[in-house]
C-alpha positions in Angstrom: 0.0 0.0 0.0 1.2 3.2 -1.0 2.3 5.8 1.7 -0.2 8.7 1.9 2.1 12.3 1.2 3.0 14.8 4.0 1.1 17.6 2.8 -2.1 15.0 2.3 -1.9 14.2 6.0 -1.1 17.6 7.0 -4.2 19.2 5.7 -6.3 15.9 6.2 -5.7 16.6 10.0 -6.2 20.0 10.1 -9.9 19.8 9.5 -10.1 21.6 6.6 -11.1 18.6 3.7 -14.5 18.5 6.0 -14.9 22.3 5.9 -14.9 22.0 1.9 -16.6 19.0 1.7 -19.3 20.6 3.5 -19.1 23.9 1.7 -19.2 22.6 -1.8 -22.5 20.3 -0.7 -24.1 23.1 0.6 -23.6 24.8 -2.5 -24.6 22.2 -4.2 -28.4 21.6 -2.2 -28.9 25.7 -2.8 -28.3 25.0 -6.9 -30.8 21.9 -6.5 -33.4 24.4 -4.9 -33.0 27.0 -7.5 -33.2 24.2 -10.1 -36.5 23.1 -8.3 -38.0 26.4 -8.2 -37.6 26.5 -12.5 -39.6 23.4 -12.8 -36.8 20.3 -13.0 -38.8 18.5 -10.7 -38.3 15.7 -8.2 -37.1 13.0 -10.4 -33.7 15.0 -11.9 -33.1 16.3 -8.1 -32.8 12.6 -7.2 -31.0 11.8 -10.2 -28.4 14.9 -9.0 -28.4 13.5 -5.7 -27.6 9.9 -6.9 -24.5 11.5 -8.6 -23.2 13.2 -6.2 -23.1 10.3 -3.9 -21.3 8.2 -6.5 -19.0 10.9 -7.3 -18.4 11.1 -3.5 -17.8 7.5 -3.2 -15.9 7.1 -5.7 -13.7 9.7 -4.7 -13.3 8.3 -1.2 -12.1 5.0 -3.1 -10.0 7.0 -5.3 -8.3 8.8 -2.2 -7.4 5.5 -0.4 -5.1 3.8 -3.5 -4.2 7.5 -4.7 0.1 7.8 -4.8 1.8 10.2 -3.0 4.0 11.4 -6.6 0.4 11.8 -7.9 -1.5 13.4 -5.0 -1.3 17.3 -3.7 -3.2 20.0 -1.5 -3.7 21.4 -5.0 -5.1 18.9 -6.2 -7.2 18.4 -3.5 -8.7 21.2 -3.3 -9.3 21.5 -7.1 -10.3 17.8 -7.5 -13.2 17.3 -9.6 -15.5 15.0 -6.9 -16.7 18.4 -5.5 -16.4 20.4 -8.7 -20.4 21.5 -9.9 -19.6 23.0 -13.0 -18.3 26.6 -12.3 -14.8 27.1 -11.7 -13.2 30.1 -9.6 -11.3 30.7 -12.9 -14.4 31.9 -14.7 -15.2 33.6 -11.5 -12.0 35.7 -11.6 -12.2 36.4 -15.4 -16.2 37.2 -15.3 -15.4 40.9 -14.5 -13.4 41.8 -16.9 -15.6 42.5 -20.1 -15.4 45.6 -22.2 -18.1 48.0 -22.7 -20.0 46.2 -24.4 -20.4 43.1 -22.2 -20.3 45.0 -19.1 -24.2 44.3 -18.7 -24.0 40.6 -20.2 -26.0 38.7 -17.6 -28.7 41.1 -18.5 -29.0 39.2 -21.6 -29.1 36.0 -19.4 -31.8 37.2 -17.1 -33.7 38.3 -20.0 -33.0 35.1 -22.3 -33.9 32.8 -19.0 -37.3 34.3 -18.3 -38.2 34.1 -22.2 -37.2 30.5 -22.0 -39.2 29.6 -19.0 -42.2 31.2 -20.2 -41.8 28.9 -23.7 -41.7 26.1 -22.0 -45.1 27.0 -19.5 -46.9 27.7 -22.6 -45.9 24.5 -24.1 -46.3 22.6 -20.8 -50.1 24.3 -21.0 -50.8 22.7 -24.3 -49.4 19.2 -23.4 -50.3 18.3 -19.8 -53.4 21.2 -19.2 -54.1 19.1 -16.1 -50.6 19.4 -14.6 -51.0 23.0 -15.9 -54.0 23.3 -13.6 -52.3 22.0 -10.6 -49.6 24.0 -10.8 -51.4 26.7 -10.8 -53.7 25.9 -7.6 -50.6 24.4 -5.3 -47.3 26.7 -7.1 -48.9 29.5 -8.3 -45.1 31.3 -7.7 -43.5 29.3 -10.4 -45.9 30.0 -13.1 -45.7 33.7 -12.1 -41.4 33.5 -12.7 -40.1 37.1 -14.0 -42.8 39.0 -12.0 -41.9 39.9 -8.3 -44.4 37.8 -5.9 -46.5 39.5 -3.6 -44.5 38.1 -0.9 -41.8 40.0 -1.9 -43.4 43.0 -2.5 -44.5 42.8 1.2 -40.8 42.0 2.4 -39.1 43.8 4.7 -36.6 46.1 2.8 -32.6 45.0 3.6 -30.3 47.6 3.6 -27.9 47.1 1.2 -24.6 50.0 1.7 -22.9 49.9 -1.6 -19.2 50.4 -1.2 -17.6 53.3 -2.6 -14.5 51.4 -4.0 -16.6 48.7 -5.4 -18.7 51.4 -7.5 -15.5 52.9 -8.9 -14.0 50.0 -9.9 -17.5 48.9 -11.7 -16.9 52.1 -13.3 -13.5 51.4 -14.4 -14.7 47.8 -15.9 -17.0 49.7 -18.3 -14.6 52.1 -19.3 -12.6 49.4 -21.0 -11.8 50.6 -24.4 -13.8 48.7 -26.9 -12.8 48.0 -30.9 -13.0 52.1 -32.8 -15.5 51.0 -34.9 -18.2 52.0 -33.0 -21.5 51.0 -34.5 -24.1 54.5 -35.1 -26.9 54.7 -33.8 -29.7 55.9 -36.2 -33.3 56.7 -36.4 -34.3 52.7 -37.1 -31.9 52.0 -34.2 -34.0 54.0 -31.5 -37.4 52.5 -33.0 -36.7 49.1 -32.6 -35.1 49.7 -29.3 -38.4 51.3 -28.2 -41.0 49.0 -30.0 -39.3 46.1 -27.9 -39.4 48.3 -25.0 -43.1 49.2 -24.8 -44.0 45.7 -26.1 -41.7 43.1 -24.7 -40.3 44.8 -21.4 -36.8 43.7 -23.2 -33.8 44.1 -20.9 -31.8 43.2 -23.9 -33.3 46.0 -25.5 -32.9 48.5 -22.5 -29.0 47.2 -22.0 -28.2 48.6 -26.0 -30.2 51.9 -25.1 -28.3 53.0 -21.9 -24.9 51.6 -23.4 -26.1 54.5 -26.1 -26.8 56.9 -24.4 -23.6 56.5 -22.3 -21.8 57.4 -25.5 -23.7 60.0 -26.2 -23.3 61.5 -22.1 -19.9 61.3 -23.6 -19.4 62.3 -26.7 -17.6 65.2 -26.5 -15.1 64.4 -24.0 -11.2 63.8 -25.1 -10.6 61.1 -22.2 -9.3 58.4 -24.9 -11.9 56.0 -23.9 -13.3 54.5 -27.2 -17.5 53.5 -26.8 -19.6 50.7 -28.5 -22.0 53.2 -30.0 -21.6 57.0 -32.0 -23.7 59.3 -32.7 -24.0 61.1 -35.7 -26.4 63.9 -35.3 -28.0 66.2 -33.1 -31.3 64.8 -34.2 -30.3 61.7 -32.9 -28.4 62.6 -29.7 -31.6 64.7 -28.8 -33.9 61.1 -29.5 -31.7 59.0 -27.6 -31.3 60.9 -24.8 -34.8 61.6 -24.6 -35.4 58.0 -25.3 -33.4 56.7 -22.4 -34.7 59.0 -19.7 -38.5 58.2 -20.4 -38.0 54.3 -21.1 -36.0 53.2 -18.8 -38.2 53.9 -15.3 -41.1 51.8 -17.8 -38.7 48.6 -17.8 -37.6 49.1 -14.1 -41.2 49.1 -12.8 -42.0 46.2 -14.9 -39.1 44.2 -14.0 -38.5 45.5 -10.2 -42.1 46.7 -8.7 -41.7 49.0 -5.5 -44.7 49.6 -3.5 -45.9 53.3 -2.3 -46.7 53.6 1.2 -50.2 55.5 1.9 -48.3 58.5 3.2 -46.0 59.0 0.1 -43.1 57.1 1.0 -42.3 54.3 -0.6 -40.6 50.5 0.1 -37.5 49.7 -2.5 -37.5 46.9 -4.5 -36.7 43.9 -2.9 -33.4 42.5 -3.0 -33.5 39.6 -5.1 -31.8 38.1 -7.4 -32.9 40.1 -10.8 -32.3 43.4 -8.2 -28.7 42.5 -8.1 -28.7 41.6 -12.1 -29.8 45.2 -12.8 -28.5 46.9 -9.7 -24.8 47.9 -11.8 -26.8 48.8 -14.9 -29.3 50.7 -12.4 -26.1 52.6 -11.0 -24.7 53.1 -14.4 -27.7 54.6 -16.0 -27.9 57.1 -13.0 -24.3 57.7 -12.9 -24.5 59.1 -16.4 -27.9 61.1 -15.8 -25.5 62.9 -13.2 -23.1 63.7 -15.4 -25.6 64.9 -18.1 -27.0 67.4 -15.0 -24.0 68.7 -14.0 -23.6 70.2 -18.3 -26.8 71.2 -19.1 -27.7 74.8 -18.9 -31.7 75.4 -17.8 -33.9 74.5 -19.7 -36.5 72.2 -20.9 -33.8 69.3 -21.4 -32.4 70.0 -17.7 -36.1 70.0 -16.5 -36.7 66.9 -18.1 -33.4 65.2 -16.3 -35.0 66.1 -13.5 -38.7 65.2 -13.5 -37.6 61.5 -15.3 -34.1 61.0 -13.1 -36.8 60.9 -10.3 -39.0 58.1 -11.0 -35.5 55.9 -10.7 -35.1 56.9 -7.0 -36.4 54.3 -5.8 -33.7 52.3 -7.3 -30.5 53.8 -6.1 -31.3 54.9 -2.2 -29.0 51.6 -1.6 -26.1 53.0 -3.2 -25.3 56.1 -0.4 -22.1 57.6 -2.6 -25.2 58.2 -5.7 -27.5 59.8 -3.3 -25.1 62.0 -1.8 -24.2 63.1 -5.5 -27.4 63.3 -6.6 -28.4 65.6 -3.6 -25.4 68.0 -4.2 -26.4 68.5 -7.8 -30.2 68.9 -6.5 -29.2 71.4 -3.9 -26.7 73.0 -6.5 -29.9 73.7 -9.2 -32.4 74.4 -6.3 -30.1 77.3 -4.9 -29.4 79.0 -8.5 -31.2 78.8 -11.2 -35.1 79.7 -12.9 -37.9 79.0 -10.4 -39.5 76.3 -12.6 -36.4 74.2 -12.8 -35.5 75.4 -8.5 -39.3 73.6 -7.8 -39.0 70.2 -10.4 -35.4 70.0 -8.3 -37.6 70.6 -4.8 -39.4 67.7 -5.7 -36.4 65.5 -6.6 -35.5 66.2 -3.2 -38.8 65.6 -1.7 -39.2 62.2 -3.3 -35.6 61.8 -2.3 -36.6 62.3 1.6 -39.2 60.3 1.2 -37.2 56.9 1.5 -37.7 54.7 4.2 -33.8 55.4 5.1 -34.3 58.2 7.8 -30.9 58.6 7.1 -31.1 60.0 3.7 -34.0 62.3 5.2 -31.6 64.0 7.4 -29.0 64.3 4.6 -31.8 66.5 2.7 -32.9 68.5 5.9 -29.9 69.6 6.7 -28.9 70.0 3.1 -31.6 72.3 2.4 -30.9 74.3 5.5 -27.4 74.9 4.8 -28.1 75.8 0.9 -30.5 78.1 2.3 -28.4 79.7 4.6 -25.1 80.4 1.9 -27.6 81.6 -0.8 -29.1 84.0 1.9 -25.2 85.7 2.6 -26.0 88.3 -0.3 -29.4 89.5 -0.4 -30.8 92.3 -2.3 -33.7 94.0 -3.7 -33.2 91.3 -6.9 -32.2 88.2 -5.1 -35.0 88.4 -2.5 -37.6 86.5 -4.4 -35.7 83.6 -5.2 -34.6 83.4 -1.7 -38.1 83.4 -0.1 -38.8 80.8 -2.8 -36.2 78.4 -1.1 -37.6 79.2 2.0 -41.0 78.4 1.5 -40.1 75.4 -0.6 -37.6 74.4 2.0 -40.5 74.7 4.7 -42.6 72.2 2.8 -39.9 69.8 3.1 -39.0 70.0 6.8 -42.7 69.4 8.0 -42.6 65.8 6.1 -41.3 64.1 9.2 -41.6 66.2 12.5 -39.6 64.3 14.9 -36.6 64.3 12.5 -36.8 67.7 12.0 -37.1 68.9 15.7 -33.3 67.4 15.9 -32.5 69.7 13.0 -34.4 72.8 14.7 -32.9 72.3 18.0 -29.6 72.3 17.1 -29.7 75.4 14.6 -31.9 77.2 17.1 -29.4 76.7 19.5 -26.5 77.8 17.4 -28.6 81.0 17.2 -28.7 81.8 20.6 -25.3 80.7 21.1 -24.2 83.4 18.5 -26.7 86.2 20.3 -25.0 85.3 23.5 -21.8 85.9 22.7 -22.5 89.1 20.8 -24.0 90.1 24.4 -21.0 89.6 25.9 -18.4 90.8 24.2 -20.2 93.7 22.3 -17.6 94.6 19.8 -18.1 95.1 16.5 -17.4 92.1 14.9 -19.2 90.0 17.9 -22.3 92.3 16.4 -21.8 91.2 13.2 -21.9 87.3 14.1 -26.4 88.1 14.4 -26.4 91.4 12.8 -26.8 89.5 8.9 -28.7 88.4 6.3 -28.0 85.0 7.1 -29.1 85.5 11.0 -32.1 87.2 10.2 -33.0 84.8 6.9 -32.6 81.9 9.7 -34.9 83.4 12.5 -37.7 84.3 9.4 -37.1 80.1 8.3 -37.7 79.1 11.4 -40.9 81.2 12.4 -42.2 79.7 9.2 -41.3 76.4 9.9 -42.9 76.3 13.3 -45.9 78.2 11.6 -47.0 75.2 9.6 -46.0 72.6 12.1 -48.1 73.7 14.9 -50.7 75.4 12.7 -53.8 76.1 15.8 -56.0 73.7 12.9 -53.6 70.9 13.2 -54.9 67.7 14.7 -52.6 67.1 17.8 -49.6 68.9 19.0 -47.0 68.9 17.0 -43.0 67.7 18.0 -42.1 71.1 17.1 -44.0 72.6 19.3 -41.6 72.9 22.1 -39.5 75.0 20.2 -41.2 78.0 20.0 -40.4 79.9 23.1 -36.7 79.6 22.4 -37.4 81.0 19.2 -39.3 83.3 20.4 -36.7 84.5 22.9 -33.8 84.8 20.5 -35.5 87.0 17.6 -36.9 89.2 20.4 -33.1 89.1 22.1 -31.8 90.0 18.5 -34.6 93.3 18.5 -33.0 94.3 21.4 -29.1 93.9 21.2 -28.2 97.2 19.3 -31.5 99.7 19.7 -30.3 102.5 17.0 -32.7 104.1 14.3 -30.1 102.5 12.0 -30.8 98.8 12.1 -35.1 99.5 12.3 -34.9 97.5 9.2 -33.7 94.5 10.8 -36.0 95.3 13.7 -38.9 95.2 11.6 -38.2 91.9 9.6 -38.2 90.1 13.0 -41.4 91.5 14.0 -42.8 90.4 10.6 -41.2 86.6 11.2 -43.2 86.7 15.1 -46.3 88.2 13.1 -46.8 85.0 10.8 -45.9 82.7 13.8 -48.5 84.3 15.6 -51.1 84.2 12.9 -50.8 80.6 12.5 -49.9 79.4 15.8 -52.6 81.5 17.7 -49.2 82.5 20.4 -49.1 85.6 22.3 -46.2 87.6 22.0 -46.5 91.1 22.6 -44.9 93.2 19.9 -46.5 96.8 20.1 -43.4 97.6 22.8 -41.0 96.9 20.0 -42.8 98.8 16.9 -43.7 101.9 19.7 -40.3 101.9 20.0 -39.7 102.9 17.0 -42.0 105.3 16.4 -41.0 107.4 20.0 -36.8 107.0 18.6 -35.2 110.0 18.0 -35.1 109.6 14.7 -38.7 111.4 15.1 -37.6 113.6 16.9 -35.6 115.8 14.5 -36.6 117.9 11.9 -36.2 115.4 8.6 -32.9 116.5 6.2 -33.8 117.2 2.7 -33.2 113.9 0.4 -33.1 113.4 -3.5 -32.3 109.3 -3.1 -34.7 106.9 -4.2 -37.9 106.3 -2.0 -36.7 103.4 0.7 -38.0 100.2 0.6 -37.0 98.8 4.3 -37.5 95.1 3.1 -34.7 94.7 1.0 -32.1 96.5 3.9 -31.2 95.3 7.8 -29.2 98.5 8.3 -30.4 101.5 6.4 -27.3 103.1 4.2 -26.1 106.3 5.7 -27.5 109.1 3.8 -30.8 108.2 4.3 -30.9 108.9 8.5 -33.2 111.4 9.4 -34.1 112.2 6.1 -38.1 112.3 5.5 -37.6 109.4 3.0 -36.8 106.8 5.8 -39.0 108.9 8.2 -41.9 108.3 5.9 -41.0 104.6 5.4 -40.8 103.8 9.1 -44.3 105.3 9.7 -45.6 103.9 7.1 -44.6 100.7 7.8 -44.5 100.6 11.6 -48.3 102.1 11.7 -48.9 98.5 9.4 -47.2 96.3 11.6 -49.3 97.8 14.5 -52.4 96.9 13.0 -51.5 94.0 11.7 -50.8 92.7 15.7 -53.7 94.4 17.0 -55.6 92.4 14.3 -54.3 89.5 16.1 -55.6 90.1 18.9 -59.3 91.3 17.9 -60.8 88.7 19.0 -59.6 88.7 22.7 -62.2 89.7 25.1 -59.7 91.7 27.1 -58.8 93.9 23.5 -60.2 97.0 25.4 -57.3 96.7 28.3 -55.0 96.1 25.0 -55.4 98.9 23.3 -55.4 101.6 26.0 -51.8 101.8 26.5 -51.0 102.1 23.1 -53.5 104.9 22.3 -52.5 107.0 24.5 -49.0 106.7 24.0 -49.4 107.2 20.1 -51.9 110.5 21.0 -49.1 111.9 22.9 -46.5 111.4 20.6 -48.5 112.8 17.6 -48.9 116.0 19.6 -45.0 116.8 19.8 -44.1 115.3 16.4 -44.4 117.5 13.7 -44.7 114.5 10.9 -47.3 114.9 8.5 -46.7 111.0 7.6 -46.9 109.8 10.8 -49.6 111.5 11.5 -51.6 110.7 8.7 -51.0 106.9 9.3 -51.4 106.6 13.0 -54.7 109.0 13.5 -56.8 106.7 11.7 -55.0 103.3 13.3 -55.9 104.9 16.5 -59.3 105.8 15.2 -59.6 102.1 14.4 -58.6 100.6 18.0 -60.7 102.8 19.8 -63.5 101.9 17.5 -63.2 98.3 18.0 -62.5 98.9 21.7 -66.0 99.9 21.8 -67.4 97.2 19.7 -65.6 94.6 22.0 -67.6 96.4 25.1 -70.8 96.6 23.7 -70.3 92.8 22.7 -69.3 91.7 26.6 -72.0 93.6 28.3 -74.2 90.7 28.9 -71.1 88.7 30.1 -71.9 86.7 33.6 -68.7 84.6 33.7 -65.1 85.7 35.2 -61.9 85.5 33.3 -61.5 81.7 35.1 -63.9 80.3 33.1 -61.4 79.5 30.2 -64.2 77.5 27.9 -66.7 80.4 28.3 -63.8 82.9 27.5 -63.0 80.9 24.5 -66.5 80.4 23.3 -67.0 84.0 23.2 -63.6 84.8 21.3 -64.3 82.3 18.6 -68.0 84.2 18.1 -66.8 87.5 17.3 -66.3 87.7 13.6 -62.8 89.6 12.9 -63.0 91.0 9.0 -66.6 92.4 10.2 -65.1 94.6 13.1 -64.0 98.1 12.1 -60.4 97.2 12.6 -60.5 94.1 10.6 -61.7 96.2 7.8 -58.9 98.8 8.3 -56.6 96.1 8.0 -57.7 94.5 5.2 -57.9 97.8 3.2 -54.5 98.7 3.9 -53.4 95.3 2.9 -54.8 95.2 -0.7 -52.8 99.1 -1.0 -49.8 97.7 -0.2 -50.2 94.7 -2.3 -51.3 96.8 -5.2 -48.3 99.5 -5.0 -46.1 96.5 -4.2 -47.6 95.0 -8.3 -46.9 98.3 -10.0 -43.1 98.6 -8.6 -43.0 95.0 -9.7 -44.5 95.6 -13.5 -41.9 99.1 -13.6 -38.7 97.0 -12.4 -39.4 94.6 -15.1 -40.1 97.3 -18.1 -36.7 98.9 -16.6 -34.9 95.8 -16.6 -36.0 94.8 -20.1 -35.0 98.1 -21.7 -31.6 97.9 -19.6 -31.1 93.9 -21.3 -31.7 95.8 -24.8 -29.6 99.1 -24.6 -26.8 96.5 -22.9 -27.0 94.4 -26.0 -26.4 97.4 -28.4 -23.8 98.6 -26.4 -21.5 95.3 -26.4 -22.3 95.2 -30.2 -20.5 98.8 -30.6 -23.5 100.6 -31.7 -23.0 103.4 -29.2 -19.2 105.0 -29.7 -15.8 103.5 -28.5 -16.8 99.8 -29.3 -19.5 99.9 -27.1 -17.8 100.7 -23.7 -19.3 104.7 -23.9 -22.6 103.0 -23.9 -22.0 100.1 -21.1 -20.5 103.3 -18.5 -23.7 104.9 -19.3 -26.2 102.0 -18.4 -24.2 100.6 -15.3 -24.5 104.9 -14.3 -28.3 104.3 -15.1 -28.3 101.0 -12.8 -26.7 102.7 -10.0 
């Protein structure tokens, strides 16, 4: 008997030939249930069986009068009694395909379901009654291609995709393929999308995106050589077109997601055709980015957008996509035409929406921070597009509350933690840190937030509702850190923010000490300084520019506007049955100052405010005279609030008058800005053309003297 070699013995006593016997039988009963599940049936799973345990014996008999010359670890572990069919070899090589076999078992997947469903419609004209049995006791194997209901009902997994893995994916696909590129034409993109709408062809889909990855790249010198060209713009527009609108059809055909009653939805699961498509999924999206980040806007960028989102669903596994999706989302929503700022709003929206709460803070705190850097520069031109984010970025944040109460805290905080420091150091540049656009942009985003999150309609109490006080506190801390007829402007936008928290949150904060402040300053107090600037408008300024103090031109605009803000409180408070106490101290207080001021504006806007409170002072009275309960009675108090009817009162009416003025001047500036700006656009164009002397630059000195 031949003596058994040291290596043989070695590994035969380390344990390890049972580990891989094991293994490879394993692997072996999870081929056989695969193979059941495609209809091979009992009888070649016993035959498998049979074979495997003569292969195994006869390799046990094979092992005993094996020679040592003749016998290895390598061979061993190689040997073919364990071998199924698929060697490591192929393994190793299957990765490294060129471009145009980078999404070859999408062929496979698509060739195997054709194939099965052949053979079930062949198997339905042969054996009808084994047909019908199949279809009462294995109704999932008849169904094979379309995802069962109990998968549609699974729990999601959650899949991280590595970073490295997706770049070297990448780098697989990039493989330079033979220069003669085949052209896509006209006939091309037909056939691609007859198969598409008819047959759900993956095959089909695969030659598409490969495409309209060439065409993503066309005009970039990188070396890499495609499997496709395009010839003409014609095309290029088709195919691009093409593959953003077909390929969500094919993915919600082949990989079903299922939408949640309250908008979000579950992934697909992950299954084994989800990982067939999941590189060409990535891929596709990969090259939608890249298409976004060149596009100027548009309808083409708009229809990026609106298409790249139905695929969301699809790529909230991969986190490195998301995040670069997001930054190009955040990147069109901060800059851009509002159309194209909303469709990306949505993106993002549908991207929150994920079951992921991670991703959702990723976008909440994305948005805030977008917000915040556009915010830095604002002017009389830039301030509709910012309150645009805001009130888009609102909408967002009241999605989920308890996630965003994390975010508000913590940016809520950091304001008060700037107001406190510029309290105790009060310097200049410690001023600075809550004396900004940004600061104030924050407090106004906040208010609003708060505002729809504990709206007084709202079932239930909102998460948010906590933070209100401290909100409260640190815009009414920022009124009062630097009290100087200069920064009124700023003083006035916070009042506005704690207006529209208190309209929608039914919250009493009591403002008039802040706006009488204003109107008994000193800046009232002087006799006003002749002006010819430009009338004010105190919305587009948080610190008025120097030759405007105590001129009648900001004199006019604080009274103006202050006298609003005052009515617009008191209108908050109409229906309190204590509004006569209310109004008292204010009236007398503004009948005083009128009598030493020697404004004609001011007095022309607070005589009939005053008018107005006293009016509805009296109506109040009149109203409570048959009252017989005290102010304990809380449900009586409220019973008789909610029955007085505020547009009917006198200063409901006052209100509402002076609010359809404003909005009507407000429409007329608008429709002049516009003409101005239009005839600026054309004179500017004439000018770079040379039209107007010296090439042009006589003419651009001119207009940018005009702008000025």
């Amino acid at each position: 008997m031949a003596k058994t070699a040291k290596a043989t013995k070695r590994f035969i006593s380390s344990g390890k030939l049972k580990q891989q016997i094991e293994q490879r039988h394993n692997h072996k009963k999870v081929k056989q249930q695969i193979e059941k599940r495609r209809g091979k049936g009992k009888r070649a799973e016993e035959k498998k069986t049979a074979k495997a345990v003569d292969e195994d014996k006869a390799q046990e008999a094979e092992d005993n009068d094996h020679r040592p010359n003749e016998m290895t670890v390598d061979d061993l572990l190689g040997g073919e009694f364990m071998d199924d069919g698929d060697s490591e070899e192929e393994d190793d090589n299957s990765s490294a395909v060129d471009d145009n076999e980078s999404f070859a078992s999408v062929d496979d997947l698509d060739a195997d379901e054709e194939a099965h469903k052949m053979d079930l419609e062949r198997l339905k004209e042969v054996d009808p009654e084994f047909y019908k049995y199949l279809q009462e006791n294995d109704k999932e194997l008849l169904e094979f291609g379309n995802e069962p209901e109990e998968m549609k009902d699974a729990e999601d997994v959650d899949v991280e995709v590595d970073e490295a893995e997706i770049a070297m994916e990448e780098e697989e696909d990039e493989i330079a393929v033979p220069s003669t590129a085949k052209e896509v034409t006209k006939e091309m993109l037909r056939a691609w999308q007859r198969s598409i709408l008819e047959h759900h062809s993956l095959r089909s889909l695969r030659g598409l995106l490969l495409a309209f990855r060439a065409a993503v790249h066309m005009n970039e010198e990188d070396g890499t050589q495609y499997a496709y060209s395009i010839g003409s713009s014609a095309v290029y527009n088709k195919l691009v077109v093409t593959a953003l609108k077909y390929t969500s059809i094919v993915l919600s055909h082949h990989l079903p997601y299922k939408t949640l009653p309250d908008g979000r939805y579950k992934p697909p699961a992950q299954t084994k055709k989800y990982s067939t498509l999941q590189k060409m999924i990535l891929s596709f999206f990969s090259n939608v980015l890249h298409l976004l980040s060149q596009l100027p806007d548009g309808d083409m960028k708009l229809l990026v957008l609106s298409e790249s989102t139905k695929v969301i669903p699809y790529i909230v596994s991969s986190r490195k996509v998301v995040k670069d999706y997001l930054k190009q989302l955040l990147d069109v929503w901060s800059s851009g035409f509002d159309d194209v700022r909303l469709t990306a709003l949505l993106a993002i929206r549908r991207l929150a929406a994920s079951p992921d709460q991670s991703i959702l803070d990723i976008c909440l705190k994305g948005t805030y921070v977008s917000l915040v850097r556009s915010s830095r520069v604002t002017t009389v031109h830039t301030l509709p597009s910012i309150n645009l984010m805001k009130n888009s970025a609102m909408e967002l944040y009241i999605l989920d509350h308890e996630a965003a109460y994390q975010h508000a805290f913590r940016y809520i905080r950091q304001l008060a933690v700037h107001l406190r420091e510029s309290m105790k150091v009060k310097s200049k540049e410690a001023y600075k840190a809550v004396y900004n656009w940004q600061y104030v942009h924050s407090l106004d985003f906040w208010a609003g937030v708060l505002a729809k999150a504990c709206d007084r309609d709202a079932l239930g109490e909102s998460a948010l509702h906590p933070l209100i006080y401290p909100l409260v506190q640190v815009t009414i801390g920022a009124i009062k850190l630097i009290p100087t007829p200069r920064y009124f402007p700023l003083h006035l936008h916070c009042v506005r923010s704690l207006l529209h928290l208190i309209r929608h949150t039914g919250v009493f904060i009591p403002l008039s000490p802040f706006i009488l402040q204003i109107l008994t300053s000193s800046e009232f107090s002087h006799k006003p300084k002749p002006s010819t600037q430009r009338p004010l408008d105190l919305e587009a300024f948080i610190r008025v520019p120097a030759p405007y103090v105590r001129t009648r031109l900001y004199q006019d605009a604080l009274a103006e506007e202050s006298a609003y803000l005052l009515g617009e409180w008191f209108e908050t408070c109409a229906q309190s049955i204590a509004f006569p106490e209310l109004a008292v101290p204010v009236t007398i207080l503004v009948r005083r100052m009128l009598k030493r001021s020697s404004s004609v504006k001011l007095a022309t806007t607070l005589k009939p405010l005053v008018e107005r409170l006293e009016e509805h002072a009296k109506w109040v009275e009149k109203r409570r005279l048959g009252v017989v309960f005290g102010p304990a009675d809380t449900a009586e108090v409220e019973r008789f609030e909610a029955a007085i009817g505020v547009p009917e009162s006198p200063l409901g009416k006052w209100v509402k008058l002076q609010r359809r003025a404003r909005e009507r001047r407000k429409a007329v500036i608008e429709k002049v800005s516009n003409i101005q700006t239009a005839w600026l656009d054309a004179h500017w164009k004439i000018g770079e053309r040379g039209c107007i002397g010296d090439g042009g630059q006589l003419g651009k000195r001119a207009l940018v003297k005009v702008m000025h």
